[in-house]
Each structure stands twice: as C-alpha cells, then as structure tokens.
N, C-alpha and C positions, 0 to 999 in steps of 0.2 A: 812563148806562144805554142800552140796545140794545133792549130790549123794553117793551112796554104795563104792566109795572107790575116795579115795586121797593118792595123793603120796608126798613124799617132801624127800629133802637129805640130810647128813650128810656130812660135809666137814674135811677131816683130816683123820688121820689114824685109821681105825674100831678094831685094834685089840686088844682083852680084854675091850672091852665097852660094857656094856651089854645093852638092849634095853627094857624099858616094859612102860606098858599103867595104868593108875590110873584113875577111872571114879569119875564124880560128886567132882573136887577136890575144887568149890565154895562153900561155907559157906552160908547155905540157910538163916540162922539169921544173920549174916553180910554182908552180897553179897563178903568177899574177897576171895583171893585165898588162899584156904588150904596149909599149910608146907608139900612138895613134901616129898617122901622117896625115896629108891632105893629098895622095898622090894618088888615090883607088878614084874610081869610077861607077858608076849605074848601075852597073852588071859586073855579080859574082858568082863563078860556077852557076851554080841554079835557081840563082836568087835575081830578080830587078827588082828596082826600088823607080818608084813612079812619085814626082812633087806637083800637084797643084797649087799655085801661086792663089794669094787671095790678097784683101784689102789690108789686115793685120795680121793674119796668119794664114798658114800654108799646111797642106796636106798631105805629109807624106805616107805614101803606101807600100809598103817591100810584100812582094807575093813571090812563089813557089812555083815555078815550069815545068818540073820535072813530075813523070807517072806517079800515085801512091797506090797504084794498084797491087796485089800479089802477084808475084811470079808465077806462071804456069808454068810445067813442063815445054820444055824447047823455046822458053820466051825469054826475049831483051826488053830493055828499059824499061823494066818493074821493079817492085822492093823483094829483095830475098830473104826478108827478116821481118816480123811485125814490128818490130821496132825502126821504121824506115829512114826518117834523118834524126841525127843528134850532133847540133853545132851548135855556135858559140858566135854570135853577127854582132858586129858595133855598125854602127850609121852614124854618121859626123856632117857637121854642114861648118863649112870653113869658109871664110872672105881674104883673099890675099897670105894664102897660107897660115893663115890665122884661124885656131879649133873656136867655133864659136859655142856649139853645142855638141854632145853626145848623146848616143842613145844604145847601151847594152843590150842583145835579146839573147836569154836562150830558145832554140827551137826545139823541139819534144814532137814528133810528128810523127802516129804510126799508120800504117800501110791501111788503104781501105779497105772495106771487109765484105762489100758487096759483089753479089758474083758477076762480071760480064763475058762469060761464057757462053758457048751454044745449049739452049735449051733443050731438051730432052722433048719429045713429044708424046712419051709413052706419059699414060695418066697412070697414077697409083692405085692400085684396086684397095679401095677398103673390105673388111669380109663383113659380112652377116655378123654382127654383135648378138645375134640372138641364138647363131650355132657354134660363133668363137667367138676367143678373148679380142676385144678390137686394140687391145695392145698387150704386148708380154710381159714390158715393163712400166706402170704409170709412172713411176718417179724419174724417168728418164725428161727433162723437161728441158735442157741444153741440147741444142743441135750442134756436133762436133764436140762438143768437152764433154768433160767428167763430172757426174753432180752429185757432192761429198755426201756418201751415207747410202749409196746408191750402188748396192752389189752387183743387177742386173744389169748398168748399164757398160752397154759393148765398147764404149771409148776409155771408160775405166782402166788404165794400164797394173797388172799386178802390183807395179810398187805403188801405186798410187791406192789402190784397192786394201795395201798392208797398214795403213793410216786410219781405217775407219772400219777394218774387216770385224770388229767386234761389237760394231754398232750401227749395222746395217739394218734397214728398215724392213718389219715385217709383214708379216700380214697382205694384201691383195697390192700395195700400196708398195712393196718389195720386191715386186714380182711373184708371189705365191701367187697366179690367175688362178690356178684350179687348187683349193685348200681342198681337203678331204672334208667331207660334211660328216652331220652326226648318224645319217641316215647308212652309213656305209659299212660293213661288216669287219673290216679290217682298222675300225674305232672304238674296237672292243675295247679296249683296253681304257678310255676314255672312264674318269671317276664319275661314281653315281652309275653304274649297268644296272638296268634293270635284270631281272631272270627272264623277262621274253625276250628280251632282244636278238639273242640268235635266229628266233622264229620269224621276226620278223625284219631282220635285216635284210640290205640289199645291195646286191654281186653288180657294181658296175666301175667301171675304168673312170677314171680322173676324167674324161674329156667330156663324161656324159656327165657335167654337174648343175646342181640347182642355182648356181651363182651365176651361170650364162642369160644374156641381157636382165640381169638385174636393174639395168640402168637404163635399158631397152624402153620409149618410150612411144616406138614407131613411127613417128614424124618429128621434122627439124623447122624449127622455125629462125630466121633473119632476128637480130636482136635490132632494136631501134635505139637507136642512140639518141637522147634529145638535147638540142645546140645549146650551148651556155649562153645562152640570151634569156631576158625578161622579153616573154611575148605579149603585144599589144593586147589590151582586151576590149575586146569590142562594144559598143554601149549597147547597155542593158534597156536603153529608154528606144530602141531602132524601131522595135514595133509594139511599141507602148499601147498598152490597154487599160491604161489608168494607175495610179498610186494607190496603196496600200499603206497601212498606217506604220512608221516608221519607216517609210524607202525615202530617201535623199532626195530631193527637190532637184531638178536640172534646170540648163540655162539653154539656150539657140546655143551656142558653141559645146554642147554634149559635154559641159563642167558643171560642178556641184557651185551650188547655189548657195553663198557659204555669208553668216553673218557671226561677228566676236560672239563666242560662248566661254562660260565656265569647263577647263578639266577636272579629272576627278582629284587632280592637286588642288585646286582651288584657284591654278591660274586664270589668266582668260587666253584662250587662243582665237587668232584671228580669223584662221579660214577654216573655221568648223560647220559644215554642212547640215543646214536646214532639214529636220524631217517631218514626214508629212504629218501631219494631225499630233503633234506635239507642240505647244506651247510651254515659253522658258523669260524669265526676265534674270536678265544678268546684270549686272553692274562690274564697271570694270577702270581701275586707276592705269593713271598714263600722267604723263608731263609733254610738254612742248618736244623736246628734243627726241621722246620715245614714240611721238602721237606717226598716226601713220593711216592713213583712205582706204577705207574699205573697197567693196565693190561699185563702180561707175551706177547710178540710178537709172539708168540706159537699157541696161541689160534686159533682154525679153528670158520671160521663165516660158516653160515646156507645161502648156495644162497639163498634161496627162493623155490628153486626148490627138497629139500629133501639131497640134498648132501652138503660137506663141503669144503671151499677154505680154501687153508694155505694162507698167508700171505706173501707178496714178502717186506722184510725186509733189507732198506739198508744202514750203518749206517756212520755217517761223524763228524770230530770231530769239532770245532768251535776254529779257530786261534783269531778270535778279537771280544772279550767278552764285549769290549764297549756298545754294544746294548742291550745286555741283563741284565749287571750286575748293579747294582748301590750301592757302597761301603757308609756304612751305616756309622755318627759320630762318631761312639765310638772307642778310639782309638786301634790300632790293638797289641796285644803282639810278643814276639819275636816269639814264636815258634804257630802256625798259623794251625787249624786241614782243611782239605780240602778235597773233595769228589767227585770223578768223578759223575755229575747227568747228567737228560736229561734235554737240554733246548729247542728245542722243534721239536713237532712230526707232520708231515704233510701226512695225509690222501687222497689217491686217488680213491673211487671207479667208476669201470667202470660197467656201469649194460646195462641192455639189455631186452625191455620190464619190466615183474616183478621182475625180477631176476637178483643177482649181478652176475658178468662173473669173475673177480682179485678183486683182492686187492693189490697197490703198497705204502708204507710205508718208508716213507725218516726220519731217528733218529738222530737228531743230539745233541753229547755229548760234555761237556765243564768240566771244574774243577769249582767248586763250597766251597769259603773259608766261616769260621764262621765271620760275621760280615759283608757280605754283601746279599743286599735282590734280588737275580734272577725273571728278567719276565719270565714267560714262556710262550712258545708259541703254539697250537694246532689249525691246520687247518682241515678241510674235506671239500673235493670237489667230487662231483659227474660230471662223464665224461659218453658222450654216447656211445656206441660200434661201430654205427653208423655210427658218424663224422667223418669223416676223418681228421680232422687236432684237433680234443679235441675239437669241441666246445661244452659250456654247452646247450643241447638241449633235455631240461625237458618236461615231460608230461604238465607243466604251465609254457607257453612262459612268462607269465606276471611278475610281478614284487609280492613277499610277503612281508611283514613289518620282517625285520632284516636279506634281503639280500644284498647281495654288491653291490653297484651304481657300474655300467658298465661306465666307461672311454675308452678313446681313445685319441690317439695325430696324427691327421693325418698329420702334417706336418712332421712328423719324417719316418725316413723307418722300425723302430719297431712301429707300430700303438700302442702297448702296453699303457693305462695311467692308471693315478691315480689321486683318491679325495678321500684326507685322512684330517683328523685335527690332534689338538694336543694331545699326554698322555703325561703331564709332569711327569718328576718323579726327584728324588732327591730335592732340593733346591725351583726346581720349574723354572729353567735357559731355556732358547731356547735352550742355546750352548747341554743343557743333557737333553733337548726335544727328545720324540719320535714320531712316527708317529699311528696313528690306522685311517683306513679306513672309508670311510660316510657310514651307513646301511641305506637302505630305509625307509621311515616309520618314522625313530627314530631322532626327534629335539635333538641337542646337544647344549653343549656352552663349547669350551674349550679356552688354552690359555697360554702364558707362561710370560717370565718376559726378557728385555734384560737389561743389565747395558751401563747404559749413563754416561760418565762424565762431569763434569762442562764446558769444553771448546768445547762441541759435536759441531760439525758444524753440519746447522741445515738439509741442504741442502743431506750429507753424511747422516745425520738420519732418513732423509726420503727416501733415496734410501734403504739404509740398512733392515728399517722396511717393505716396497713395497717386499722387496728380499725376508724375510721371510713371508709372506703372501704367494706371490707368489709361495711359496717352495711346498703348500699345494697343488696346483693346477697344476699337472702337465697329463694337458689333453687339449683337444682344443673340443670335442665332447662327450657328454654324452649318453647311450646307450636308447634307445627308451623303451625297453625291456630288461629280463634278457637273452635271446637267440639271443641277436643283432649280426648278423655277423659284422668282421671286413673288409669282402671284399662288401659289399653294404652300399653306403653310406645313401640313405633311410632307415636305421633303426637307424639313430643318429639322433642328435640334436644340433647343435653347442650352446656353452657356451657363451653369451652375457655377455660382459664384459662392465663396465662402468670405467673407469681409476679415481682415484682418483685425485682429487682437484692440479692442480701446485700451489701453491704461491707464486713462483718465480716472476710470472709476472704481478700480482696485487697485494698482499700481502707483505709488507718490515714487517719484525721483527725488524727493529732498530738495535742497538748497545748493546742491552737488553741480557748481558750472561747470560747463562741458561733457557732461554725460547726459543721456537721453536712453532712457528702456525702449525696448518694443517698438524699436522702428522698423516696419515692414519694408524693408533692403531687397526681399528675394519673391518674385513673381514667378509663380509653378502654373505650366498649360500643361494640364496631360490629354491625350486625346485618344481615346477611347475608339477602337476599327476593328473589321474582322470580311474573310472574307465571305463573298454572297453569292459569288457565281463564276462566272467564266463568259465572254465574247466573243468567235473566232478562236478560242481555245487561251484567250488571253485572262486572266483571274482579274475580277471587278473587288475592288475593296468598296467598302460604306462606314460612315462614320457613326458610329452609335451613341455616344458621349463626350461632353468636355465639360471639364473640371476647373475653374481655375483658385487656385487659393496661396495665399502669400505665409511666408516663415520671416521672422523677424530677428532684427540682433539687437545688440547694447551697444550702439554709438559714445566712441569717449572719444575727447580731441587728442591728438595726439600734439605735440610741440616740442621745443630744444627747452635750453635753458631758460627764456622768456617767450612768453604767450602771448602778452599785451599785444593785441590789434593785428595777429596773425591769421591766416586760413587752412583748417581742416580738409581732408577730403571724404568722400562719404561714398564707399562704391556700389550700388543697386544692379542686380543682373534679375535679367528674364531668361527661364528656362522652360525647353518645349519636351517633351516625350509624346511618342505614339505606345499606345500598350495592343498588343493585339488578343484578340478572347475569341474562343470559339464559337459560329454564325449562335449554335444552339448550346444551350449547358448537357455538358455529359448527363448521361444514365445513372444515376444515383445506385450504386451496388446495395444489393439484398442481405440481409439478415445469413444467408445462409453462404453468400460468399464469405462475407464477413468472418463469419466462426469457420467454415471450412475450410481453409484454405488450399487442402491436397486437391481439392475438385478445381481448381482455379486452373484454366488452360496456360495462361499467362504467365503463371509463376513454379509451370511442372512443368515435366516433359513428356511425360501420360495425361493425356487428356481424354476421362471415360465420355464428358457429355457430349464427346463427339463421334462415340463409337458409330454412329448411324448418319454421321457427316453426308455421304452420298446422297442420303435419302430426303434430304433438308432442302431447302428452297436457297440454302445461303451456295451449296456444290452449283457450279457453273459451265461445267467439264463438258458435260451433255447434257442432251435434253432430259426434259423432265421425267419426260414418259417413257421413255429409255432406261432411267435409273431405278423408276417404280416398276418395268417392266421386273429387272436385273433381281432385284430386293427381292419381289413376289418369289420369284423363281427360286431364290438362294433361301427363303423362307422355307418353300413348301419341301427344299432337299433335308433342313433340317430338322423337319416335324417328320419326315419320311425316316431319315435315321433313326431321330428317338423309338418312333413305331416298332421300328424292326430291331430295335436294340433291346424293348420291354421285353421279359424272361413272358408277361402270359401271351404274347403275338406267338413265341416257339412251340405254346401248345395247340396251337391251330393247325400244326402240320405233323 
C-alpha cells in the first residue's frame, strides 16, 4: 500500500471471527515470515483496522493515525524523512484460535508534500518584462529540485551540476537572458563582417538588449478551459422559418422524422432522417426474427411554419404476397409462427413554398411466416400545392444523382411509364425477378438467369429473351427534367432504339442441338446529360439522350455426361450508364492554332496573345475604364520615348 488506508474483504460468514493486526511479522535475520498467532488485537502502534460485518462478506479497513506531514523546525509528530513509514502488517481473522485467513501488506508511505505553514503575505513583485528578463533562468521548471541539464538552476548542488556540466542547455533557454546581439560592437569577431560595420556598430551594455519583451504581449488573458462533456444542442427547428431543400424533417418531440433508407453500403438503415424536397424508394430485406416497427403513425411532423400536421394514415392489406415474399430453403415444420407486419409504407408530402401543408400515408400489411425473407418497401414523394393535377414541381427543375428517371409511354392513353432493371431475388430466376427503378446518376449492372432446355428452339429463344429485355422498358420517352410535364411533348426525349441483330436471314445455326447464335443476352441504356444551370447555387442536370441497344452472345447448353431431358441456364443482364457532354460543343481550334503551336497559351509558358491581357474585356481586375484609362497613358509614354529617342527630334535643339 502507498497511502493512509486500504480496504480489502472477507468472504463467508463473520460471525465469531475475530480480527487483529501483527506488525513487523519478517524475520529481520532470515527474511521469513514469522509464525502468525491469534493473540494481537485491532490496534498496532499506528495502525487500526476497522471490520464491517455484511450478509457474506465483510469489510475490512486498516488506516494510518499517525501525522505524514514534514517536519518543521522545532516540530513533533511529523515525518523526518520523506520516506515516512516502511513496515511489513499481516491481518488474520481466526475463530477459536484457529488462522482462518491471512492477509500480508507491505506499507511504502511517503511524507506529504503540501505546505501547512504560515503564509506569507508579502505578494511577489513580478518586474516589467519589457525592461527585464521576467526570469533569469527558463529551464528552471521544478520548485525545490534540480532539473537535469539545467546550469542556472540555484538548487542544482555542484555534484549534481558535475553529471550534466557538459550538456547544459544554451541559448535564452539556459539562462543566456541577455545573448549579445549582432547589432553590438564587441560581435566583431562574428563570421561574414562586413567592412562598415565598425561605422555602424553600436556601444551598449548587455542590459540594454533587443531580446527585452520579445514575448511582451501587453495583456494577459484567463485561458478557458472547455468541460469534457458533449454539450446539448439545441434545436435548430426553435424559430423555424421554414425548410430548405435537404434540412431533416422534424417531429413534436424536436427528433428527426426518420423512415428505412438505403446506406451508401447498400444497407438499409432504419432511423435515417427524412429530407426536405428529396424523394427516394428503397426496398429493403428482413425476416421475421430481424423485422422490427418503425415510427408510431401518431407522430405529428413540424410544418416548418411552428405548428404541427397529424398524419392522414390509410391502411390496406396485401392479398398477393408473391412480390414481396421470397420463401427461404429451409424446410418449413408443421406448425409455422406467422406475424401480421408492414410491407410497405408510401409517403406523400404536399408542401407549399417552405412549408409542408399534409401529409398522406398509404400502410400496407401482409402476414409474415418464419422462414421466409420479405422485401419491403418505402416510398416518399413530394407533391406541390400548386399543381393541379400532382405534378412534381420542385424548387430544382433539374435532375439530382439518386432521383427517378422520368418516363413516359406516349403511345398509350395513360402516358404513365417506366425504366426499371432487375433485383433478383431468390435463386436468382427471371420467373422470381423483380423490378427496382433507373436513379439518375447511379451506373448499375443487374441481371437474372432463364432456364433453357436442350431442345430450345432457337428462334422462340430469342423472342422469349427480346420479351424480357423488353419488359424493363416500358416507355417510348424519357423525361428532359425531373418537373417534365406529361401534357408538352418539349420536355421529353424519345428513346432511340437500335433492334437487335435477326439471324434469321443471314445467319443458319445448322442442325447444331443446343446451340443458338445471336441471342441478344445484354440490354445497354446509356443516357446521355450534361449540365444546364444552377438553382439556389445548386447545379440542375437535363437529359439530352437515350440509347438503348442490345449485344448478343452464342448460347450452348452446357451438361455432365448425359443431357437427355436436363436444364440449361441462360443469363441476360441490363446495363445503365450516364455519359455526361458538355451543355454546348467546344470551339473547334483554327488553322492557325493548329500549325502553330508556340502561340498556344495552353501548351507554353509565354503567352504573346496575351501581351495586352489588361486591355481585353476577358481582365476583370478593374474596371474597364480604368484599364483604358492606364493603356492610353502607358501608350502615349511610349510614343513620347520613341519621339525623343529619334537622332532627327536632337536636331530641333
């Protein structure tokens, strides 16, 4: 032990155990431990040992009575040593002279080191830092010792000083306060003199040096120390003046308004926070035992505007779970646990300038068995107040990275379309393919798998695979913008279609079972954007093109040793690309860049076409009429020199 009291316990039952202390019980001529007794008592010299009795164990404490102060001059009972006790305690707890337990300490206890002396009342005079050194010695940095390296300091004893006298610290930092500057006459000798330097040196004593308050700053400031805590922050929504496009949606209870979202891992996290004027549809896998309730439907949202919307909540149940559900291999038992959940929540706000005006909320529930894994699904869409028929028509008509490619089918009487790819799920089948939507921005590659048999005709398997391709595409017009109305056909783009390869009519496969040419396997969207502008400082994209055209492969079956009446697999993937191109096509270089190439500012370091840079409309620096001023003037100095420079101006004088 190191300090005046130690605790330790007693395990088991205290009752009729007696407790006592035995000091010094080492054998100073053997070093062993002495034969313990049960005859000591509570109190040793300066030691008591204190037991609290408990239920199954007990508490015992041994503490320290005695001063561990220093001794002063003319003083008793202090320490005269800083080493103040060093003993050797046993503690025994015995029943009927019987040692039930021991317990060894050494004690290591030095003298305390705080002063409690009479104070002094004289205050310290610090001097003017700016006409003395405000210390002799900086490295002095122990009060009362010696600090190694450290010549100037006064506690330093010469034997202690003959340890380190050859690597004592120099410099201001050493106590050199006053070094000799360069400015000083008696630094003559200093390498590199100039020849003036006598003339200009200067006669002054060590006290009067440029190194006084160097450090001088003229005022002292409190340093603030800031508490190791995380401090509350107070909500942002307190005097709300409406939402902004991406600020976090808030709840009555001054929490984020959070519905499942995709990470940029690709997981879904549950309490990702709503933001304004972003729409997102996620889909997200769960099982029974992972499924887990979102937010209460209850919950009032924060318009923007200081008050609160309930929530227009309406709920439908889901007759055909094929889309959702995907029954997991492990085989199911007879009696099956199953759980009404939600499969998925579509989000509608309507807002209005800053401010949300409703909220309408469509919940639809399904049964949910152990052993199979449900997608779910959560939509949010922002509607204007505005539009009369829902259009979305955002403060950023443009397009952001991870929103929905706008389709259209105009040959239909619902214009409604879509450009979706594939989520497989289960096995990885077309047949139990599903669909998820293009996001702008975001390259994909998906994909599924169909089963071919050995006797495919090859003719039916290229329609068949054409069909699901085509399945994805069901649009004739892609949306220019994300606020493209459907009644002006100027803010579409028709879909350039390239038809995949016949090989009907130049191509024969032979007689060749199992093999099939030119089956268009691979669906290419490339889509064509660039930007147009800026909103609020925010960059608007616009769609200018889509492409779509298919690459084909050579389908062979594949099989073991026998083929008869087996199944192929056939795998078809849809691919999306964004290409980005400049709003306008660059400036087509001249003939004379061309062959010139030293005149190119771009590829020299001398650029002559810009020797009159200032003078141009492209300098920005100042005003115009300033730089024309400046020119004129720099003009007319150098028509004034030639003037004066011409041999017949000298015969005019």
């Amino acid at each position: 032990m190191s300090g005046p009291r130690v605790n330790s316990f007693f395990l088991g039952n205290s009752s009729g155990v007696n407790f006592c202390i035995i000091l010094s019980p080492i054998d100073k001529e053997t070093g062993k431990l002495q034969l313990a007794n049960c005859s000591g008592s509570k109190r040793a010299g300066d030691w008591n040992l204190n037991v609290t009795p408990g239920m199954n164990t007990s508490k015992v404490t041994l503490s320290l009575t005695r001063n561990l102060q220093l001794c002063l001059p003319n003083a008793t009972d202090c320490c005269t040593t800083p080493l103040c006790v060093l003993e050797t305690l046993q503690v025994l707890a015995c029943r009927d002279s019987v040692i039930l337990a021991h317990l060894l300490i050494q004690a290591e206890i030095y003298a305390n080191s705080s002063f409690t002396g009479n104070v002094s009342e004289n205050a310290t005079i610090i001097p003017n830092q700016v006409f003395q050194p405000l210390g002799s010695c900086p490295c002095d940095l122990t009060a009362g010792a010696c600090d190694v390296r450290c010549c100037c300091d006064l506690e330093c004893t010469p034997d202690l000083k003959q340890l380190f006298n050859e690597s004592c610290f120099t410099g201001v930092f050493g106590g050199d306060v006053n070094p000799p500057f360069d400015q000083l006459c008696s630094s003559q000798s200093m390498e590199y003199t100039p020849d003036w330097f006598p003339f200009l040196c200067v006669q002054s004593s060590l006290n009067n040096t440029p190194f006084l308050g160097y450090f001088y700053h003229g005022s002292t400031s409190t340093p603030r120390v800031p508490p190791f805590k995380i401090p509350l922050q107070t909500s942002p929504w307190k005097h709300l003046t409406g939402y902004r496009q991406g600020d976090p949606i808030m709840t009555e209870e001054n929490e984020y308004f959070t519905i499942p979202q995709q990470s940029m891992a690709g997981q879904c996290v549950g309490n990702a926070p709503v933001a304004y004027l972003q729409n997102f549809d996620v889909k997200c896998l769960t099982n029974l035992a992972s499924y887990k309730e979102g937010l209460p439907h209850d919950v009032k949202i924060n318009s923007g505007a200081g008050d609160f919307i309930q929530q227009n909540v309406i709920y439908r149940t889901i007759t055909d779970t094929g889309k959702f559900i995907t029954e997991s291999e492990s085989l199911h038992t007879t009696e099956v646990l199953c759980q009404n959940v939600t499969f998925a929540e579509h989000y509608t706000f309507i807002w209005k300038d800053k401010n949300i005006e409703r909220i309408n909320v469509t919940v639809f529930l399904g049964s949910l068995c152990d052993g199979e894994i449900l997608t779910q699904r959560f939509t949010v869409k922002f509607l204007s107040l505005k539009s009369a028929n829902a259009a979305e028509l955002f403060g950023s008509p443009g397009y952001q990275v991870g929103k929905l490619v706008k389709a259209a089918n105009m040959n239909a009487s619902d214009t409604f379309g879509s450009l979706n790819v594939w989520q497989p799920a289960g096995r990885g089948l077309c047949t139990l393919a599903t669909y998820t939507p293009v996001l702008f921005g975001l390259d994909s590659l998906s994909g599924c798998v169909l089963e071919v048999g050995i006797n495919e005709d090859c003719s039916l398997l290229r329609g068949n695979v054409t069909e699901k391709l085509n399945s994805l595409i069901q649009a004739t017009h892609i949306g220019k913008r994300d606020n493209s109305s459907y009644n002006d056909l100027n803010d579409w783009v028709e879909i350039i279609r390239l038809d995949p390869f016949n090989s009907d009519t130049s191509v024969s496969s032979g007689n060749l079972k199992g093999i099939c040419p030119d089956i268009p396997a691979n669906l290419n969207i490339r889509i064509i954007f660039a930007d147009v502008g800026a909103v609020q400082g925010i960059p608007q994209q616009e769609i200018l093109a889509v492409q779509i055209s298919y690459s084909t492969v050579t389908w062979q079956f594949q099989c073991g040793l026998i083929c008869e009446n087996s199944i192929s697999f056939l795998p078809i993937t849809a691919s999306v690309q964004f290409i980005k191109v400049p709003a306008q096509p660059p400036i087509p270089m001249t003939r004379f860049q061309i062959n010139y190439t030293e005149f190119d500012c771009n590829r020299n370091d001398v650029c002559w076409p810009q020797l009159f840079y200032p003078l141009t409309q492209f300098y920005t620096g100042e005003p115009y009429s300033q730089c024309l001023a400046k020119g004129l003037s720099l003009a007319f100095l150098v028509l004034l020199a030639a003037i004066l420079s011409n041999p017949w101006f000298s015969k005019l004088w």
